[in-house]
N, C-alpha and C positions, 0 to 999 in steps of 0.2 A: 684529459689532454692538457699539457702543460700549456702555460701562456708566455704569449710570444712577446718581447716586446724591443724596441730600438737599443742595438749595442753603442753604449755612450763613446765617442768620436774620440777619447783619446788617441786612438791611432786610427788608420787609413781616410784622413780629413779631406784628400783632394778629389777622390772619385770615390763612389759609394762598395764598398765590399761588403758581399751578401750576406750578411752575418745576423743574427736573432741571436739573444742570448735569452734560455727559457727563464721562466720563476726556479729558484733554487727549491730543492727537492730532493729526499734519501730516492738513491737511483738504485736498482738492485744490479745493474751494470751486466748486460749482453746483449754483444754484438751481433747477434741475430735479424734476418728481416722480416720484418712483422707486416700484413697485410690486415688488419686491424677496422674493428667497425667502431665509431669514436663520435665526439659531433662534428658539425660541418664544421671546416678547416677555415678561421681568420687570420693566418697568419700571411695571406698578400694582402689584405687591409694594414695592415703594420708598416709595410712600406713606404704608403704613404703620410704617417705621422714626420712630424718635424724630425729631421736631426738634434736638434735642438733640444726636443723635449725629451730628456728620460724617465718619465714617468711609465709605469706597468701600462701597455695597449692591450685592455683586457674589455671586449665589447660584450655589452651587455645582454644577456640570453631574457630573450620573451618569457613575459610570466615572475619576471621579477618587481616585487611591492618593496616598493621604500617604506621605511616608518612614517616618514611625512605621509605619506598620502592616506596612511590608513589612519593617522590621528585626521585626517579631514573630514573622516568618515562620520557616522552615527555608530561609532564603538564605545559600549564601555570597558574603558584600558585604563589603569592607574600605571604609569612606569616605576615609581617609586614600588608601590607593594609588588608589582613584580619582580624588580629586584630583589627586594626583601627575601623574595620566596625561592628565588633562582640562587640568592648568595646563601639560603640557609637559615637565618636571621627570625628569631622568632618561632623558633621551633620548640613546641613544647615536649618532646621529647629528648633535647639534654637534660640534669641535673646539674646546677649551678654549682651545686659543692665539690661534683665529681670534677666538673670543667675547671674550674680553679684548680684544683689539685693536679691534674694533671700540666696545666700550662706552669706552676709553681715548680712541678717536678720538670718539667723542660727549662726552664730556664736554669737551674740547677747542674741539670746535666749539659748545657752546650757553655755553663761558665766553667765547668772542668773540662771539656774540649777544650777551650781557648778558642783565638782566634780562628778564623778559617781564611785559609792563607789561599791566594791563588794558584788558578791550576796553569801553569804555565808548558808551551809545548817543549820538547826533546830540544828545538836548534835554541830555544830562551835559556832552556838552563844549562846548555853547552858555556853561554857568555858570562857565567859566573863565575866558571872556575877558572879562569886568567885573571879576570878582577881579584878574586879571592888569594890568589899565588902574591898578586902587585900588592894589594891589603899587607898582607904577612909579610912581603919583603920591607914596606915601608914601617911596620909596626917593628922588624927586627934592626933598622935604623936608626929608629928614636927610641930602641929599649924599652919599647912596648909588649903586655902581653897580646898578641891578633883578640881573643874572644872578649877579654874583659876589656879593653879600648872600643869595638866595636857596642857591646855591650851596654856603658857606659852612654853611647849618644853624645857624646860633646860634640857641640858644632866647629869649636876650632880646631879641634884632629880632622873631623873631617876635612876644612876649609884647608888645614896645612896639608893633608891627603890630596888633595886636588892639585896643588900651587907644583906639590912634587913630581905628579903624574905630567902637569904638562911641562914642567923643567925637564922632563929626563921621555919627551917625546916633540915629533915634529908636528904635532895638532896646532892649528892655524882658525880651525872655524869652533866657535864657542858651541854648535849642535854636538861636537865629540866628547869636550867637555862633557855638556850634560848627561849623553848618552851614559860615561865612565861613574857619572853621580846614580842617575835611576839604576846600574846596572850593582853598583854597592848597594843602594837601598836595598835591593832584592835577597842579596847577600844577605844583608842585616834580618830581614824579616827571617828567611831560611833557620842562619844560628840561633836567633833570640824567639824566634814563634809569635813575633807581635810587630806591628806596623809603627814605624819611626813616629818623634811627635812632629804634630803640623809646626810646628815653631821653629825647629831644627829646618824642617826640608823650606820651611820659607827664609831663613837665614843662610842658609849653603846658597838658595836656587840665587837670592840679591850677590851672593861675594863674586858666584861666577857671571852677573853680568856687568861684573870691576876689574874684569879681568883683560879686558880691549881687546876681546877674540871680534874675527869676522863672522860679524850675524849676516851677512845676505844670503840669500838663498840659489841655489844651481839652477838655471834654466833646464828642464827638459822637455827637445823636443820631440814632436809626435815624428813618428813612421807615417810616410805615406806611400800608395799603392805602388805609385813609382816607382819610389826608393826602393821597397821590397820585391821587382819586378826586376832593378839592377842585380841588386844582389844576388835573387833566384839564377841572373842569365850569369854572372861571375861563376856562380858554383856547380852550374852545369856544363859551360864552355867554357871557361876560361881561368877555373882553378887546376892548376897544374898538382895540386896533394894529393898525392896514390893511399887510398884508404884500403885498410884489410877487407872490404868488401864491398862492392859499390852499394848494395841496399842503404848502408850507409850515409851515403849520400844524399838517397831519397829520405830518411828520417830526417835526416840535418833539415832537410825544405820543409816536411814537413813541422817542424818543431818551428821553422821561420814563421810559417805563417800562419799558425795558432797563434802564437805569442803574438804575432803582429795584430793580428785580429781581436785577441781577445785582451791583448794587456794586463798578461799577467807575468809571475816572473816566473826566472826559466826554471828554478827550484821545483816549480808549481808540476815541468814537464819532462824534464830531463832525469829519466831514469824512474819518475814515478806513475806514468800512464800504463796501462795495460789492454791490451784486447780487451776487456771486460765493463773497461771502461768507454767504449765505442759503440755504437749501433746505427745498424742503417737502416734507412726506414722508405721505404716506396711510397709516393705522391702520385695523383692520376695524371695523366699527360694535360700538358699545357695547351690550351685551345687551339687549339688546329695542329698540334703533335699528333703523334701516334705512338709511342712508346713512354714510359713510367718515367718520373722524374725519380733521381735520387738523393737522400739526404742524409746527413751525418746527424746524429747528436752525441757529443763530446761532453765528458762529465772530468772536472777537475775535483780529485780529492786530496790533494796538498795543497793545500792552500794557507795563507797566511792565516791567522786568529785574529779574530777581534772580541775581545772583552773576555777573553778565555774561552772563545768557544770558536768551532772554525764549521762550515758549512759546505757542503758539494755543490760545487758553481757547476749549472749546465749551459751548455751554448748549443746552438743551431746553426748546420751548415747547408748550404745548398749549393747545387752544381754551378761552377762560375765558368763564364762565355773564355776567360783566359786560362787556361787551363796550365797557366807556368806558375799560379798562385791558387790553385782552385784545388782546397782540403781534401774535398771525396776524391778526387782522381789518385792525389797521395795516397791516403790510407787506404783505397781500394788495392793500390797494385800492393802496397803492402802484405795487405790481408790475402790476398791469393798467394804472394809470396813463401807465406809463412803456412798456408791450408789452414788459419785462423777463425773459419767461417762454422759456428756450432751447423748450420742447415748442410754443411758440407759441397757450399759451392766452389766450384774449380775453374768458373770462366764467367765472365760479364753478362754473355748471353743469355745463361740461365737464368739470372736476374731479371734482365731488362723482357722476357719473355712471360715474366708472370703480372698478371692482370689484374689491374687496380679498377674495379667499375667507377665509373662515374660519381655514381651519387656517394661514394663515401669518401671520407678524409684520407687515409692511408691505411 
């Protein structure tokens, strides 16, 4: 069962919107409803953790020994030689001559590799090739050859490379600058297969801040429930633009109030979600209900990189009391819209008809 814990307050800060974001997780992604025997469900204890705190609300199941308590014990436990034995270390089954040799022939072969250059995603190395165009426009300026100038590393081509770029643009804030500097560096490594030296990027990064660009930074503010409550009621009454289909419409809300909720960007949603990436999931009715609660879990797989590697963000929705911002109601009418349901549901009732007991989580 994934764990549940407080979606960090970047947006909806004035009132609380129901929102859990899970542990990140490979999702095998169907939108199917699962009636499911799991453990007992903490995820209304979550609730009540701070806004405040974003840390994991992961409560702790009975039966769980910390190391502390079992060194209080009368155990004999070395940690050391355990490690030892867990990492391998000490084993008399290598040959020392063999192991050498082979890590002698690894280093060997990853020095004729070269470098190992980062793996950067599809929209990172889209921003190359306009830097790379301006490069070669400015290398045919000053009667440069592009590879052997780049090549080369001099820090004052680069520095006069920069001077030119923001002479012949309207950049105002020294963040674009830099942006135009890391986006050549990448360049460089691309053509030459090897990382700039550190002397150069620390003499480029001092010239641009000589340059009396505006360092301050842009305030942004949060979205709150309100605000995205205006909006939902503008695009329902009171936007006059005739869309080729009103479903239409209803995706538009929907995409508001993901993004509102979850804070992420709209690259993340627009054009890249799929049924597949959806599932609903049955809760047993709320104390003193009589019918099943329902919930979304929403799995982002474009998402931004970090460190070269990008992860499937899951979030958690549940049915909200406003229903002009409340996610399942969206993607429900969706999903029947479209006969997207692999169980082959055609109407609500069928849903809210099937019986969650008691004693289990979903």
């Amino acid at each position: 069962m994934a764990r549940a814990m407080n979606l960090p307050r970047r947006a909806m800060q004035r009132r609380k919107f129901s929102c859990h974001r899970a542990a990140t997780r490979t999702h095998s992604g169907s939108n199917n409803i699962e009636n499911r025997v799991t453990l007992p469900d903490h995820s209304e204890a979550s609730e009540h953790v701070s806004e405040d705190n974003s840390d994991d609300f992961d409560p702790e199941p009975s039966g769980t020994v910390h190391l502390h308590e079992a060194l209080d014990g009368d155990l004999d436990f070395n940690p050391d030689l355990e490690l030892n034995l867990d990492s391998g270390y000490g084993s008399a089954e290598e040959n020392p001559e063999q192991e050498s040799a082979f890590y002698n022939d690894l280093i060997n072969q990853l020095s004729a590799e070269g470098p190992t250059m980062a793996s950067h995603d599809e929209n990172t190395k889209r921003l190359t090739i306009p830097e790379e165009k301006k490069w070669n426009t400015f290398c045919e300026l000053t009667g440069r050859e592009p590879f052997e100038s780049l090549n080369a590393c001099n820090a004052s081509i680069f520095k006069a490379y920069l001077h030119w770029r923001l002479k012949n643009s309207r950049v105002k804030k020294e963040s674009s600058i830099m942006t135009y500097w890391n986006v050549l560096s990448m360049v460089y490594a691309q053509k030459t297969a090897r990382w700039m030296d550190g002397g150069v990027l620390y003499d480029v990064g001092n010239f641009i801040r000589t340059l009396g660009l505006d360092r301050s930074k842009k305030d942004k503010s949060g979205l709150y429930v309100e605000d995205l409550d205006l909006i939902l009621h503008y695009l329902y009454v009171r936007d006059g633009f005739v869309y080729a289909h009103e479903r239409l419409r209803v995706q538009l809300a929907l995409i508001l109030i993901i993004a509102g909720a979850t804070a992420t960007r709209p690259n993340a949603l627009i054009g890249n979600v799929l049924y597949k990436h959806a599932e609903f999931q049955l809760f047993p009715p709320s104390p003193g209900g009589t019918r099943p609660r329902l919930g979304l879990e929403f799995s982002l797989v474009n998402v931004k990189k970090s460190a070269g590697s990008s992860k499937i963000l899951i979030f958690g929705f549940h049915e909200e009391h406003t229903l002009l911002h409340d996610p399942v109601l969206h993607m429900l009418a969706l999903a029947f819209a479209d006969s997207a349901f692999l169980n082959e549901f055609s109407s609500p009732k069928q849903i809210y008809e099937i019986e969650v007991p008691s004693h289990v989580d979903r």
